[in-house]
C-alpha positions as CSV (number, residue, x, y, z in Angstrom):
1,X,-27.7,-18.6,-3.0
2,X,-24.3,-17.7,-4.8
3,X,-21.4,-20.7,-3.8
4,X,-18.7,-19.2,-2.5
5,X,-15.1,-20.6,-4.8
6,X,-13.2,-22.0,-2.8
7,X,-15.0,-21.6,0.4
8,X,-17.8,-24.1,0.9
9,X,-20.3,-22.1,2.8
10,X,-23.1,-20.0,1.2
11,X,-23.1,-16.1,0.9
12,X,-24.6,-13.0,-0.9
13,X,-22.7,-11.4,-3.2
14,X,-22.7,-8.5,-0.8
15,X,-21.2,-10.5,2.0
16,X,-18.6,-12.2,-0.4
17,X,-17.4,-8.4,-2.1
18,X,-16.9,-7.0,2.0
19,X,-14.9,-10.4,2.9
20,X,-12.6,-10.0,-0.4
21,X,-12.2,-6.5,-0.4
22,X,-12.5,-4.7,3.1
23,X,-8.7,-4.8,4.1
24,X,-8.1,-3.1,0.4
25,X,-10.6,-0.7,0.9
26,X,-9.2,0.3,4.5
27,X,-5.1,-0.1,3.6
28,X,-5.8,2.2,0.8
29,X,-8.0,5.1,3.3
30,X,-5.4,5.2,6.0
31,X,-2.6,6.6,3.9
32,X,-5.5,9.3,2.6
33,X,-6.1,9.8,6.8
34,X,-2.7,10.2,7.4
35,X,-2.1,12.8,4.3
36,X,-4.6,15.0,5.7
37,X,-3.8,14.9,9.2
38,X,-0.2,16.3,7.9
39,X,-2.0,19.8,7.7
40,X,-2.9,19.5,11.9
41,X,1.1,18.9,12.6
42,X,3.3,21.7,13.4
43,X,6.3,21.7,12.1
44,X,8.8,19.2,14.8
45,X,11.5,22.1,14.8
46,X,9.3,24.4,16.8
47,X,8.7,22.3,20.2
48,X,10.7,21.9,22.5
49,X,12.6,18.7,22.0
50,X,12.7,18.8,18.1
51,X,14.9,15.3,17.9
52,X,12.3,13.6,19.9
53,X,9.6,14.2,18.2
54,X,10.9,13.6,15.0
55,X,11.5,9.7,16.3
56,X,7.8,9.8,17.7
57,X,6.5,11.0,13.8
58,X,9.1,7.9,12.2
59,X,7.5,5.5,14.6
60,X,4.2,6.6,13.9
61,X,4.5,6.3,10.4
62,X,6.4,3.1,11.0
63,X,3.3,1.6,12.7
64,X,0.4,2.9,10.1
65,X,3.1,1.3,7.2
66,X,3.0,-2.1,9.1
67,X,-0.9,-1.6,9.7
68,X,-1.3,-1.1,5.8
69,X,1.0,-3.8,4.7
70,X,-0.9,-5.9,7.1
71,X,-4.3,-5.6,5.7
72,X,-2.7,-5.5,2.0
73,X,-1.1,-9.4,2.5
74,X,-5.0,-10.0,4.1
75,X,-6.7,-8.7,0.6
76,X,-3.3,-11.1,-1.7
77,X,-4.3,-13.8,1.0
78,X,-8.4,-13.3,0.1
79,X,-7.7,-12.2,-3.8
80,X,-5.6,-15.9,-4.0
81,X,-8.6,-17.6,-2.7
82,X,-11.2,-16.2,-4.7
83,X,-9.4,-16.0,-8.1
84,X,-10.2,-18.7,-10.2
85,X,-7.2,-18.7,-12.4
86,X,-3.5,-17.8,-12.5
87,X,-3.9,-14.9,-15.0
88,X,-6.5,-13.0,-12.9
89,X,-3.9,-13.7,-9.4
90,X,-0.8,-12.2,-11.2
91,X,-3.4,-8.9,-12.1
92,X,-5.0,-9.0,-8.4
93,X,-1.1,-9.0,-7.1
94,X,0.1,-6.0,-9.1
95,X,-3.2,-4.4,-7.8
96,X,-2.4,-4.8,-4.6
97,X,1.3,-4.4,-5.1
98,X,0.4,-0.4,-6.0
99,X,-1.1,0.9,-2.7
100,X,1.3,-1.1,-1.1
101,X,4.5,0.8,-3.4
102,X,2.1,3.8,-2.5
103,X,2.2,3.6,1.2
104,X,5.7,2.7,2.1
105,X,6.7,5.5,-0.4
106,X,4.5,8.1,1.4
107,X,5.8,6.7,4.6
108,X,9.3,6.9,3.1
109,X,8.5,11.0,2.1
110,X,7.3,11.6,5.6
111,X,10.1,10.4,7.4
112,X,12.6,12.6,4.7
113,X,10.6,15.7,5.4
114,X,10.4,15.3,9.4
115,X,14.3,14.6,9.5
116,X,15.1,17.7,7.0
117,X,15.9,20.2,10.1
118,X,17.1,17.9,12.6
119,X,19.4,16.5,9.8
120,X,21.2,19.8,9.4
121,X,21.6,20.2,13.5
122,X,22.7,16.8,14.3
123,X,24.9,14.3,12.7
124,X,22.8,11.1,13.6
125,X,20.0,12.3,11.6
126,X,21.7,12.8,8.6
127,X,22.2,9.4,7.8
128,X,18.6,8.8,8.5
129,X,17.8,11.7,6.1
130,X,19.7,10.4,3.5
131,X,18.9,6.4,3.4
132,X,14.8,7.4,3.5
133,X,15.6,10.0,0.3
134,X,17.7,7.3,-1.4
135,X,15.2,4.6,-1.0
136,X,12.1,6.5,-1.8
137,X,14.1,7.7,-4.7
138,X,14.6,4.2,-6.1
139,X,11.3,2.9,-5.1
140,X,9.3,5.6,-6.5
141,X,10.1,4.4,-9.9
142,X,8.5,1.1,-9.0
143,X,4.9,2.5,-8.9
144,X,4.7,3.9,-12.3
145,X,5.8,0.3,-14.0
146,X,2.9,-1.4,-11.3
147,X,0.5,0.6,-13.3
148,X,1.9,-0.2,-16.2
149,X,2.2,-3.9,-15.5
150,X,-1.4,-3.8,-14.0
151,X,-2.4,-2.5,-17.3
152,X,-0.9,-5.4,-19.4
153,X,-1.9,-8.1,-17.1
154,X,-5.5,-6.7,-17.1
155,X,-5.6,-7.2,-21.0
156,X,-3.6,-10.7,-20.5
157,X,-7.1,-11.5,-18.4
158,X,-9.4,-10.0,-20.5
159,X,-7.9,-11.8,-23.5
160,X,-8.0,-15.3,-21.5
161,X,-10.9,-14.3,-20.0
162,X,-12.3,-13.8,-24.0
163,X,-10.6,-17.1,-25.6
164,X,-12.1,-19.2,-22.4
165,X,-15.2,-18.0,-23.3
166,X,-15.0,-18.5,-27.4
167,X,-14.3,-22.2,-26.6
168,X,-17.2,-23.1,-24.7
């Protein structure tokens, strides 16, 4: 049997990959789900009570943001105690970090394209309108420099990973 690091109690290496990687795997489908539900929505201006529903779709994708950011600190909590060095943590992190910068971004987009008609009605939903577009604006540079950051911290582990391995 394979030791666990860190953890004390034997496992497969089936067991150990579904313990460290299931909340990843299922923070990173939700946002999938909830792109292609989009197409089974009609649009919130056509019912009956357009405001209201437009809160009900921000709170929804409120709730399936907090759900994903959830299960993304339980895969940083699990990748910090199955890395075995500092190198391969800062790499996990920004891999993590990405569907994380992905998800409240799409979240972010959602909420700016439900409050697009009610913001030209009503004066409330302006402001609403406007902080979500601001915010995904600024944020959606942040994902492009994750990948580029997970990109040079992969080679900073694969070059430690390489000189550990040279002096032994």
């Amino acid at each position: 049997m394979i030791r666990a690091y860190h953890c004390g109690e034997d496992m497969s290496m089936v067991q150990r990959f579904l313990k460290r990687f299931w909340s990843l795997f299922f923070a990173c489908l939700i946002p999938v789900i909830v792109l292609y539900s989009d197409a089974f929505v009609d649009d919130p201006i056509l019912f009956k009570n357009p405001s209201r529903v437009v809160w009900i779709i921000c709170l929804i994708v409120i709730f399936v943001t907090a759900i994903c950011l959830g299960l993304l600190v339980h895969s940083w909590q699990m990748q910090r105690l199955y890395t075995r060095n500092n190198w391969r943590l800062v790499f996990w992190t920004h891999v993590v970090l990405f569907p994380a910068l992905c998800t409240i971004v799409l979240g972010l987009r959602k909420i700016q394209v439900s409050t697009y008609d009610i913001a030209l009605e009503r004066e409330q939903s302006q402001h609403l309108h406007w902080y979500t577009g601001e915010v995904k604006d600024i944020l959606i540079w942040a994902v492009p420099l994750d990948i580029v950051l997970i990109l040079l911290w992969a080679m900073v582990s694969i070059c430690k990973n390489e000189s550990s391995r040279s002096v032994t």
